[in-house]
C-alpha positions in Angstrom: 103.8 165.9 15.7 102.7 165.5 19.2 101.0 161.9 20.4 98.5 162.3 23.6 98.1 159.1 25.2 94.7 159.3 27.1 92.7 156.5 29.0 90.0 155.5 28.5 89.2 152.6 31.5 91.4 149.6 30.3 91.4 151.4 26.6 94.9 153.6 25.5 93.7 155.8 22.6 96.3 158.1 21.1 95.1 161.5 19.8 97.6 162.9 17.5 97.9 166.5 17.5 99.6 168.2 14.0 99.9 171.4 12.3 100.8 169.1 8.9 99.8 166.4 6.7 100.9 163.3 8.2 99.5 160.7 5.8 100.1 161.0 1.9 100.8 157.3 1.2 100.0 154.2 2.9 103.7 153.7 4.6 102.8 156.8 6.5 99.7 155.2 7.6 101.7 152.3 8.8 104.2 153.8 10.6 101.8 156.0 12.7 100.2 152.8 13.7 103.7 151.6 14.8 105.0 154.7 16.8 101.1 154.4 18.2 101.8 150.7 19.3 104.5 151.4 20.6 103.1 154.1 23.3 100.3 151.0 23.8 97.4 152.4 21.7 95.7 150.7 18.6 93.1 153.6 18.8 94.0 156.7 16.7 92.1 160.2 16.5 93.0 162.3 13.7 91.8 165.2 11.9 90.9 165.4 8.6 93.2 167.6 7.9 96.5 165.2 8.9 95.6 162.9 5.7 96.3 164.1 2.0 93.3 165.6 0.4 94.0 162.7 -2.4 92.0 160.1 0.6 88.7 162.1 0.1 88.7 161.2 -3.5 88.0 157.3 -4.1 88.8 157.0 -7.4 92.4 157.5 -6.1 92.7 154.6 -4.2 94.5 155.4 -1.2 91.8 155.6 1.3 90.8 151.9 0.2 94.7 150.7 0.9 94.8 153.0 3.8 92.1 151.9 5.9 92.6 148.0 4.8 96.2 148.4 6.6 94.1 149.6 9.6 92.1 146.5 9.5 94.4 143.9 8.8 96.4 145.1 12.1 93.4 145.7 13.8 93.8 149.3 14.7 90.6 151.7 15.2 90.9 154.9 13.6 88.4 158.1 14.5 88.7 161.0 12.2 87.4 164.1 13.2 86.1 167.0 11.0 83.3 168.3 8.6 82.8 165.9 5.9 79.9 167.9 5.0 81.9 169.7 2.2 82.5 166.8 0.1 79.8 166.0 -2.4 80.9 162.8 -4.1 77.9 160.4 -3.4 80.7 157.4 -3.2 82.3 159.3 -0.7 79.1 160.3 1.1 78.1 156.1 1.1 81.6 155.4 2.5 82.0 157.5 5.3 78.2 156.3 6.0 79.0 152.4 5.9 81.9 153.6 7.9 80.5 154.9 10.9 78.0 151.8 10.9 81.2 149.9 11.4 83.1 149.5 14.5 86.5 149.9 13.1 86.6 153.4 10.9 84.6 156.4 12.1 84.6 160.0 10.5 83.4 162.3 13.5 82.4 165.8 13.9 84.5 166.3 17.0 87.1 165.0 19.5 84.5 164.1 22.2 82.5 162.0 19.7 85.7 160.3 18.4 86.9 159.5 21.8 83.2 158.0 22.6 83.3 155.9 19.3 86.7 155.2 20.7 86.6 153.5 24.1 83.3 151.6 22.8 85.4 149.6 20.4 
């Protein structure tokens, strides 16, 4: 795992760059948002494809105790990719009430999660 810092005026957002699944349980979740911290970000761009599949389902849970770790430490989180493909109308409602938000956004790209980004 590879962590770009990049700045954005007085905003530190740290795009995280993987060939693997970084996130399978919230701990994971919690200690990215640590080592992020650390390098002076509480912004975090990730692809889709760094969290376990078992976050795109709801009934599981995790996304729910994932994201509520991002909010009680007051970390943004932009996740970039094609949530096109999943057809579970809860899932479809979240991601929407998400990106209304200013704390959670699913994105179709980097450039559009570093805009939602250094707006926050």
């Amino acid at each position: 795992m590879n962590i770009n810092i990049l700045e954005e005026g007085n905003r530190k957002i740290a795009e995280v760059i993987s060939d693997n699944i970084l996130i399978s349980e919230v701990q994971d979740a919690l200690d990215l948002m640590a080592e992020c911290d650390y390098r002076g970000a509480r912004r975090i761009v990730l692809r889709k494809e760094h969290i376990t599949p078992a976050f795109f389902d709801l009934k599981a849970g995790i996304a729910g105790e994932i994201l509520q770790k991002f909010s009680t430490y007051d970390v943004r989180l932009a996740l970039i990719g094609d949530f096109n493909e999943y057809k579970s109308k809860a899932l479809r409602d979240f991601i929407y009430e998400s990106n209304k938000g200013n704390r959670v956004f699913f994105v179709p790209d980097r450039e559009v999660a570093i805009s939602k980004l250094k707006g926050v």
